[in-house]
C-alpha positions as CSV (number, residue, x, y, z in Angstrom):
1,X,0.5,0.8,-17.2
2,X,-2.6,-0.9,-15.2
3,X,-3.2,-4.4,-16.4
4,X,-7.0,-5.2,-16.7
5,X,-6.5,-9.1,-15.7
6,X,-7.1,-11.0,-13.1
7,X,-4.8,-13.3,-11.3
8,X,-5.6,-17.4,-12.5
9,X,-5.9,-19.5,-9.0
10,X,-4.4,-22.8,-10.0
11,X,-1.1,-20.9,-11.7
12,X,-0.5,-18.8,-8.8
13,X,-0.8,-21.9,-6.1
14,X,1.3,-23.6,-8.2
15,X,4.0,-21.1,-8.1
16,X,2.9,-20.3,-4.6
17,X,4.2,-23.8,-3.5
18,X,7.2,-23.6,-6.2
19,X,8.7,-20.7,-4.1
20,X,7.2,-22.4,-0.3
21,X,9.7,-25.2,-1.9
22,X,12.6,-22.2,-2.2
23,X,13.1,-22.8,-6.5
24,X,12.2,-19.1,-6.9
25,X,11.8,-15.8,-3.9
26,X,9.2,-14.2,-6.7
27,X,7.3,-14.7,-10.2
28,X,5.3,-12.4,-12.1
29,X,3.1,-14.4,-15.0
30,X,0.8,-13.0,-17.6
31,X,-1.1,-14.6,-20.5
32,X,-1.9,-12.7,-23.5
33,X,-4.5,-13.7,-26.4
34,X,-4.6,-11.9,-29.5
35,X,-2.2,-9.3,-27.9
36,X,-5.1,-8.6,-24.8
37,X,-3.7,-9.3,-21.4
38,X,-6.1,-11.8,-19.8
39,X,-4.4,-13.2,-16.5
40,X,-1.7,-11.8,-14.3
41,X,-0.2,-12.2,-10.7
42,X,2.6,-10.9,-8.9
43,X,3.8,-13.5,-6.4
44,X,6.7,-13.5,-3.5
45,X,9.2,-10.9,-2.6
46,X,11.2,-9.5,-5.6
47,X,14.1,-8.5,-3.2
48,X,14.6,-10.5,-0.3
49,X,18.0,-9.5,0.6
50,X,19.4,-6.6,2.4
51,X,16.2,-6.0,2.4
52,X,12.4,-7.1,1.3
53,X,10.6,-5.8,-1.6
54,X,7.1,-7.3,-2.6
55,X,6.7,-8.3,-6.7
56,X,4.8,-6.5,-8.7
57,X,3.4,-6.7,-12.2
58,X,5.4,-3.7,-12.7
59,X,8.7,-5.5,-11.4
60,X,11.3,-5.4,-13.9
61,X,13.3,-8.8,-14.1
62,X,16.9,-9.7,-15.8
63,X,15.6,-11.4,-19.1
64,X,18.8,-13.3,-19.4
65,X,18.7,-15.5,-22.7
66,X,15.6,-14.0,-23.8
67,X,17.4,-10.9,-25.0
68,X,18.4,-13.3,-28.0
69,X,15.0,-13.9,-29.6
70,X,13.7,-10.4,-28.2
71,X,16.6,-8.1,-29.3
72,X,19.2,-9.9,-31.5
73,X,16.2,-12.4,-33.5
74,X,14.3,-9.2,-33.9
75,X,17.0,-7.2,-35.2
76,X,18.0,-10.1,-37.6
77,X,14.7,-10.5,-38.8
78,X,14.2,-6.7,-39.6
79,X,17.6,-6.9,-41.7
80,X,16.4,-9.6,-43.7
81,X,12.6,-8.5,-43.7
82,X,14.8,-5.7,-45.4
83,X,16.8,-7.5,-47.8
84,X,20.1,-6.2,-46.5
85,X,21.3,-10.0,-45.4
86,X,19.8,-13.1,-46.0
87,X,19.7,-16.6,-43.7
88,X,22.3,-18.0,-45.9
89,X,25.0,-15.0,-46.3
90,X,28.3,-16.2,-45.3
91,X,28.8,-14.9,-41.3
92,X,32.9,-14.1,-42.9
93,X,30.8,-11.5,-44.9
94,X,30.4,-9.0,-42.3
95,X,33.2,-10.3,-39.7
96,X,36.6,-10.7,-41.5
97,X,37.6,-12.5,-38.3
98,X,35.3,-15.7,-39.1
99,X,37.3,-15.6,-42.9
100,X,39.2,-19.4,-41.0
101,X,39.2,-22.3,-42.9
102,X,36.9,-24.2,-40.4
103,X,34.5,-21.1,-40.5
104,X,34.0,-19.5,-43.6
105,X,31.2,-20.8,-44.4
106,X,29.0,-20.4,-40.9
107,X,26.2,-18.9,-41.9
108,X,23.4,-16.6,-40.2
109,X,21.1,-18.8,-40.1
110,X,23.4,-21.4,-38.5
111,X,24.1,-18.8,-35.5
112,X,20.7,-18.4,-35.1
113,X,20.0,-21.5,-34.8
114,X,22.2,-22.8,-33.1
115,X,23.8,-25.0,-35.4
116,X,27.5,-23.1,-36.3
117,X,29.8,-25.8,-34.6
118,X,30.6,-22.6,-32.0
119,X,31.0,-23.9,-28.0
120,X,28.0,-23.1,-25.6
121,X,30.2,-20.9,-23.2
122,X,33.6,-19.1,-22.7
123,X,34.7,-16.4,-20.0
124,X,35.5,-13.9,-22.6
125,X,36.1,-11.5,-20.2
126,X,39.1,-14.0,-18.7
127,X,40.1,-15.0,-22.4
128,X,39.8,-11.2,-24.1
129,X,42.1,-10.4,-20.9
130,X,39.8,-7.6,-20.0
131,X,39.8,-6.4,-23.2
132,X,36.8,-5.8,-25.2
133,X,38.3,-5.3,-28.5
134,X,39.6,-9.0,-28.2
135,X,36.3,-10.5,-28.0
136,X,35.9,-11.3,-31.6
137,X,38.9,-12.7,-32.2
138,X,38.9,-14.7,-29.1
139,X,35.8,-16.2,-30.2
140,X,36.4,-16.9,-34.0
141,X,40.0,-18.6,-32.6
142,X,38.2,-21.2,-31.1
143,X,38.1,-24.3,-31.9
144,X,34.9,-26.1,-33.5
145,X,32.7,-28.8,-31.5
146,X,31.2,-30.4,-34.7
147,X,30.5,-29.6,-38.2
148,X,28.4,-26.6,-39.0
149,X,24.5,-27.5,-39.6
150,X,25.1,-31.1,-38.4
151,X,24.0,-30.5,-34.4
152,X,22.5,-28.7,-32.5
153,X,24.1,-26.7,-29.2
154,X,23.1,-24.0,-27.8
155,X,25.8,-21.2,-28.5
156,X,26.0,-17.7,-26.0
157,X,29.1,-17.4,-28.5
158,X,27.1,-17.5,-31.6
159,X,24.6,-15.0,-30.2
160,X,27.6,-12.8,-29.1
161,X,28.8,-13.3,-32.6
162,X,25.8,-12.2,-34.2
163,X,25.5,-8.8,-32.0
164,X,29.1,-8.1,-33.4
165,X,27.5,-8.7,-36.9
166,X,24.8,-6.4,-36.3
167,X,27.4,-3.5,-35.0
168,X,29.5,-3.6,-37.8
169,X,26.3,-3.8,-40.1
170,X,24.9,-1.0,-38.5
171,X,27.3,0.9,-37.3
172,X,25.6,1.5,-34.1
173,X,25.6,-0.2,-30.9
174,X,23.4,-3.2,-30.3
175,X,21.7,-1.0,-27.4
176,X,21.2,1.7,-29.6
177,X,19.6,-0.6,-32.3
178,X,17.1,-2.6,-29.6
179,X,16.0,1.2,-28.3
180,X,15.3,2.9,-31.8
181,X,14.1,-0.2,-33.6
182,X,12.4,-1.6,-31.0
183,X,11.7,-0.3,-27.4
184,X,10.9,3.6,-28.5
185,X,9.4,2.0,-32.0
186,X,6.6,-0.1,-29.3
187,X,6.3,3.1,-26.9
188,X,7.5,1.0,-23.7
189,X,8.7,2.4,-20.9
190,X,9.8,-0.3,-18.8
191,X,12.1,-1.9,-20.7
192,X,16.0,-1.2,-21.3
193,X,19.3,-2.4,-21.4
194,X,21.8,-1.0,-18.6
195,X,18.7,0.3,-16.6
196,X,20.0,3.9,-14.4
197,X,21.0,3.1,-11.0
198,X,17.6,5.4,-9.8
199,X,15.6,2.2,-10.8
200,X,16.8,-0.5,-8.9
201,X,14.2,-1.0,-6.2
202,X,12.0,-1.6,-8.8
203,X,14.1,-4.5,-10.3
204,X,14.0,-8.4,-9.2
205,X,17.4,-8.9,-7.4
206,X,19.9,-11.9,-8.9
207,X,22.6,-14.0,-7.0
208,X,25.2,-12.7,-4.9
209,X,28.6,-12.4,-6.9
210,X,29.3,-14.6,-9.7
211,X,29.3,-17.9,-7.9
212,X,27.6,-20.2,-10.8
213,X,30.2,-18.6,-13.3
214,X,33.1,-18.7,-11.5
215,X,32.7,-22.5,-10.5
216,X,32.0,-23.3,-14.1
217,X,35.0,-21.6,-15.4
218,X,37.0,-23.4,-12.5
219,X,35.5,-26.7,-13.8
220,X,36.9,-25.7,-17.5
221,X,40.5,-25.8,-15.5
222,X,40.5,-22.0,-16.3
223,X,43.0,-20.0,-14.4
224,X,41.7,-17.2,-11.9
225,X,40.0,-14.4,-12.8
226,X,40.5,-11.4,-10.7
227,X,37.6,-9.0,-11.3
228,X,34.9,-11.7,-10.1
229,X,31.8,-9.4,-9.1
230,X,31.3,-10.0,-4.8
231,X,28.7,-8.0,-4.6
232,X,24.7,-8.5,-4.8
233,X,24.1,-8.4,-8.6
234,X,20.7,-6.1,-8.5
235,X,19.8,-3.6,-11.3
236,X,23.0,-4.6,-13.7
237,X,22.9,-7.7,-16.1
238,X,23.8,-11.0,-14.1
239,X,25.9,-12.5,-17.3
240,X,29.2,-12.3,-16.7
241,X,30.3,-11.6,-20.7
242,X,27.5,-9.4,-21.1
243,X,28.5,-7.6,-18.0
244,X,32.2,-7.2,-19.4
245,X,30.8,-6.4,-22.5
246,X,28.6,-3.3,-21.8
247,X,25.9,-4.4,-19.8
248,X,24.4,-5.7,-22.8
249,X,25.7,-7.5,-25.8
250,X,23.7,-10.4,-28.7
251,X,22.8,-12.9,-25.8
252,X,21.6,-11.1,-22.9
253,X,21.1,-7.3,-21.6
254,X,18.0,-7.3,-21.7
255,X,15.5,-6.1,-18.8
256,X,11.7,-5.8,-18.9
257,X,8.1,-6.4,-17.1
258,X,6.2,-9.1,-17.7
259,X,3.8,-6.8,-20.0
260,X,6.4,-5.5,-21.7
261,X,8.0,-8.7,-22.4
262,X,4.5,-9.9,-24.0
263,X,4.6,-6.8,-26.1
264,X,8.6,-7.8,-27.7
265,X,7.6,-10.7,-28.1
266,X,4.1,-10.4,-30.0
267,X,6.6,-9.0,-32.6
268,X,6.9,-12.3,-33.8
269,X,3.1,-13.0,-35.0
270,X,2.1,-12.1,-38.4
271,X,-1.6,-10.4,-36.7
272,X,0.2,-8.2,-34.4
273,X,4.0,-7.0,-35.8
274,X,4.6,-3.7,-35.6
275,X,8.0,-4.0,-36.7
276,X,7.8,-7.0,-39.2
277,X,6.4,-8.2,-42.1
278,X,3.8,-11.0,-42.0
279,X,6.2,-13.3,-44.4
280,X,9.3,-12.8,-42.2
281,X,6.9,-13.3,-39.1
282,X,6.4,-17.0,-40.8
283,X,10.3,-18.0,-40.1
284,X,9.7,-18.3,-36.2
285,X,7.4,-21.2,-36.8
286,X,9.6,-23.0,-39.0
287,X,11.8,-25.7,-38.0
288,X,15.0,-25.3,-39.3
289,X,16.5,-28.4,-37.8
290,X,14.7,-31.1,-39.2
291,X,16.5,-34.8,-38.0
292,X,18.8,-32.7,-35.2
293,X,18.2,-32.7,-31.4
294,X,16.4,-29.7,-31.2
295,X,13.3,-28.3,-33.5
296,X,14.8,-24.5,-34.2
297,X,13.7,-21.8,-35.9
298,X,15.1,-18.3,-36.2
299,X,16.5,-17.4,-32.1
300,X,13.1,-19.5,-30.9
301,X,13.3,-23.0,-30.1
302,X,10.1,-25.1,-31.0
303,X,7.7,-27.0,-29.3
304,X,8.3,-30.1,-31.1
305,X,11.9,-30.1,-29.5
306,X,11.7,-33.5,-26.9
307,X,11.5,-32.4,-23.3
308,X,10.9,-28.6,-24.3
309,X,9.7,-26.4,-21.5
310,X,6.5,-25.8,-23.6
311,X,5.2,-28.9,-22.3
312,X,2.2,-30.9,-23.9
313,X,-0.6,-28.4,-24.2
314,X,1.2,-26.5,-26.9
315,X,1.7,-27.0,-30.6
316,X,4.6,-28.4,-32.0
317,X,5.5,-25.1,-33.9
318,X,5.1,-23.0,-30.9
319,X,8.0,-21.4,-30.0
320,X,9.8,-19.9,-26.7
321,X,12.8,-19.4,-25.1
322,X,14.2,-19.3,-21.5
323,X,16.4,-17.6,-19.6
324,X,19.3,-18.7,-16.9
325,X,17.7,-15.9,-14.3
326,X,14.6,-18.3,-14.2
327,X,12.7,-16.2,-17.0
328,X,10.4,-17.6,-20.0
329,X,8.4,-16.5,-22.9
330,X,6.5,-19.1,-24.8
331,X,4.0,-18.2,-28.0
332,X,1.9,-20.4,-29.6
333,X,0.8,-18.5,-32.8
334,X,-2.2,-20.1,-34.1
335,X,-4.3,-19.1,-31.2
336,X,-1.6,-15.7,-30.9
337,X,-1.5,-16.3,-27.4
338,X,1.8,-15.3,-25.5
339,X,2.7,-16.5,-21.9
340,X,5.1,-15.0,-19.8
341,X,6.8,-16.7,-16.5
342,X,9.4,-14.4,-14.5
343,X,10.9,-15.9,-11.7
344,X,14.1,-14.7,-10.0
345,X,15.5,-18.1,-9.4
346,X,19.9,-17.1,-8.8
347,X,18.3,-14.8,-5.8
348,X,18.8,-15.4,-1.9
349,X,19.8,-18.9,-3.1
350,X,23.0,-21.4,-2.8
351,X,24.0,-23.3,-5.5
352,X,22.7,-25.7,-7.4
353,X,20.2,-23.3,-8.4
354,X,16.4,-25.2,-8.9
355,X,16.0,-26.6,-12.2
356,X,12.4,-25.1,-12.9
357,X,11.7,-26.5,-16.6
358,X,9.3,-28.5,-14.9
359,X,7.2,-25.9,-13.4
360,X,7.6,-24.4,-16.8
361,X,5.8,-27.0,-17.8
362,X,3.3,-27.2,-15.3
363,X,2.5,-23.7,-15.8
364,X,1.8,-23.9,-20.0
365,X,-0.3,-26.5,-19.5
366,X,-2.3,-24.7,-16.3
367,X,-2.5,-21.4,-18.4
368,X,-3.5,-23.4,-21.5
369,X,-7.0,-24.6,-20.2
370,X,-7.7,-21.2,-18.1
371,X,-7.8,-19.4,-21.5
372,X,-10.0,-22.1,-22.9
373,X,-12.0,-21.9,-20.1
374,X,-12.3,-18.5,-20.5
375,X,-13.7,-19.1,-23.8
376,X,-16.4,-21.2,-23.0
């Protein structure tokens, strides 16, 4: 698709000197009001290593953690836009595994929320010893941080949880759900999970190998794991559980343009859903974490969370989410404005990898005035 936008000077300098600085090797941004695309640039090379490939708006980036608003939140919200589950029904339900006394009573809403007393991370793929039928039961054997609905931190297990949910709901594959429900439903054509191996020039390249992982899981006192990727992770999903798990699996999978992105995630506004009702639409805004230490609604964390990447120029109950590869999607619903920041920040890099909430930041608040500006 050709984007009628234009590129917006003081965002692109800004990420022009971001990547002089060597956070990112690329970003692709585009702003959307009232689902029309208004600005968009393509900065940097999308591929630096073997060899250079310029960014495009057409570039298709690893969405990382925003495959958990775009494709598990969605396919949540459609279930209970349906009536088939509801926030509050019992996680054990569905998943006999979770039927523990410490788990139980975890709740849907508290997995997508954030709130289910599940760790951040595990190496299921270590754990599950390779494999995938293990997963589950690895993950509902674990031990609870904290009481359920009494914190807030952020869980890749409950998001992994809730894809298994979804597949023994269904009886289909998460995949299968996020293309029929969602990516055919929305006519895209740039966006899929496990893209074919015909495509990968046309796909932002990630780290080389598994570094970040494997020295987090060595931190953890884990013992070795022998199947660490060495290679240069380009056209397959950079998590290392989703990776094990499929290529795609409730917490990330997910790959997509910047356009494309904006589209998924205009899902979530009462004016433009395709896919949703205007009442379910509502739960995104809502802060379901009242008193905790993030403001959380369903798979979006809000603007009125301390420190949030949304920065100052949005509302509180605007929502977003970011993603480990350097990706974000921030909406602020009011105004239905959506605004989309791919980077490729694991790419031609050592670690630490660049902490880039700041630019995040930066950026919200650039792209905020532009599109008042553009109103005047």
């Amino acid at each position: 698709m050709v984007l009628k936008t234009q590129p917006e000077p003081n965002i692109s300098a800004l990420l022009g000197t971001r990547m002089d600085a060597g956070d990112f090797p690329s970003a692709v941004y585009l702003l959307a009001e009232r689902g029309r695309p208004v600005f968009a640039d393509a900065l940097g090379n999308a591929v630096v290593e073997p060899y250079r490939i310029r960014a495009a708006l057409q570039t298709i980036y690893d969405l990382a953690s925003l495959t958990k608003p775009l494709v598990t939140g969605l396919l949540c919200a459609r279930r209970i836009d349906a009536g088939e589950f509801t926030l509050d029904s019992a996680v054990a339900h569905y998943l006999p595994e979770f039927e523990r006394t410490d788990k139980q009573m975890i709740t849907v809403r508290q997995l997508l929320t954030h709130t289910s007393g599940l760790p951040a991370w595990r190496p299921l793929y270590l754990l599950a010893e390779g494999e995938r039928d293990r997963v589950l039961r690895v993950i509902a054997a674990e031990d609870l941080e904290y009481q359920p609905g009494t914190r807030v931190v952020y869980s890749d297990l409950g998001f992994i949880t809730l894809g298994f949910l979804l597949e023994r709901f269904t009886g289909k594959q998460v995949s299968e759900l996020a293309r029929f429900e969602i990516f055919e439903a929305l006519g895209l054509q740039s966006t899929f999970c496990n893209p074919e191996i015909a495509m990968q020039t046309g796909i932002a390249a990630c780290e080389t190998g598994n570094n970040y992982e494997r020295a987090t899981s060595r931190a953890m006192g884990r013992p070795e794991y022998a199947n660490w990727r060495e290679n240069l992770i380009w056209g397959e999903v950079h998590d290392g559980n989703a990776h094990f798990l499929g290529g795609i699996a409730g917490h990330a999978g997910l790959f997509s343009t910047a356009y494309e992105t904006a589209r998924i995630a205009a899902q979530s506004l009462a004016a433009q859903s395709e896919i949703l009702s205007p009442r379910t639409c509502e739960l995104f805004r809502m802060n379901m974490t009242e008193g905790l230490e993030e403001a959380r609604s369903i798979a979006w964390q809000l603007a009125a969370t301390p420190e949030s990447a949304a920065g100052p120029a949005l509302g509180p109950d605007s929502y977003g989410h970011s993603g480990f590869t350097g990706t974000s999607c921030w909406i602020d619903p009011h105004r239905e404005r959506v605004f989309i920041l791919l980077t490729n920040r694991t790419h031609a890099r050592s670690l630490p990898f660049a902490n880039i909430n700041s630019v995040r930041r930066k950026f919200h608040s650039l792209a905020v005035a532009a599109l008042q500006n553009q109103e005047r």
